[in-house]
C-alpha positions in Angstrom: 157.5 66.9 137.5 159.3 68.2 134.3 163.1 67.5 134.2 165.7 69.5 133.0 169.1 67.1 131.9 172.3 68.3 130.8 175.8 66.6 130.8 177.7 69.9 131.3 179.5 69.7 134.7 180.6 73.4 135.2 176.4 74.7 133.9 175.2 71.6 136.5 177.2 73.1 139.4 176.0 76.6 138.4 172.7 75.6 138.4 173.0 74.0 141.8 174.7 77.0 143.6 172.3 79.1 142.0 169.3 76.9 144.1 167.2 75.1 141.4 166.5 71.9 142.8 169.2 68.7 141.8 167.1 65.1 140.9 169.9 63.1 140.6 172.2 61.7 137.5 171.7 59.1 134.5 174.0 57.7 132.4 174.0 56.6 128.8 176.3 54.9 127.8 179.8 56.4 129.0 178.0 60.1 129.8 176.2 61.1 132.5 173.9 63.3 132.8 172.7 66.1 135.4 169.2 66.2 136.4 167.2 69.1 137.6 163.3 70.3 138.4 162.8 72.0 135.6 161.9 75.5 136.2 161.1 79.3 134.6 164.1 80.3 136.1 166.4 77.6 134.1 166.0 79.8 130.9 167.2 83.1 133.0 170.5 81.6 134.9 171.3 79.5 131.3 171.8 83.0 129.7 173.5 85.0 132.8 176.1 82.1 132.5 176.7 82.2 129.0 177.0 85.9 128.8 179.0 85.7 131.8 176.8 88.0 134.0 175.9 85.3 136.8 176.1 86.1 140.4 177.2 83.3 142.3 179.5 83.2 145.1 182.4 81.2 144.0 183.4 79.3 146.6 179.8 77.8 146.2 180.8 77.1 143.3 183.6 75.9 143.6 182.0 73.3 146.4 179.7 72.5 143.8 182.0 72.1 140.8 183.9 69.3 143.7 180.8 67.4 144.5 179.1 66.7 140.6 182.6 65.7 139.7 182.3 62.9 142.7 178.3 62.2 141.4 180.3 62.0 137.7 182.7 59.4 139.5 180.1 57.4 140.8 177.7 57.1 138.3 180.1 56.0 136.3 181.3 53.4 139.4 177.8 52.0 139.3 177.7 49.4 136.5 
């Protein structure tokens, strides 16, 4: 399986209300890192978000946006 990673919070959330498949989190040093099946469809929802034309119902989002902060919390817990 090919991963996608990214450390953005806000993209990570996106990504996981808009239904491409969460992995889990690594950390390096004090960042951590998002971690996704990476699919065709990453390259699609990476440029709706940017150009603000994404589709998402917010409160998804928003759930979303709640729960990586808690993976960010403890991934960072786990030493």
């Amino acid at each position: 399986m090919m991963k996608y990673k990214t450390s953005d919070l806000y993209f990570s959330a996106y990504l996981k209300t808009a239904g491409v498949r969460f992995v889990g989190t690594e950390k390096e040093g004090n960042k951590v890192f998002f971690i996704f099946e990476k699919t065709d469809m990453i390259r699609d929802l990476k440029r709706e978000y940017f150009n603000r034309t994404a589709r998402i119902p917010a409160l998804s989002f928003v759930d979303e946006i709640r729960s990586m902060k808690s993976l960010t919390y403890m991934a960072r817990q786990d030493d």
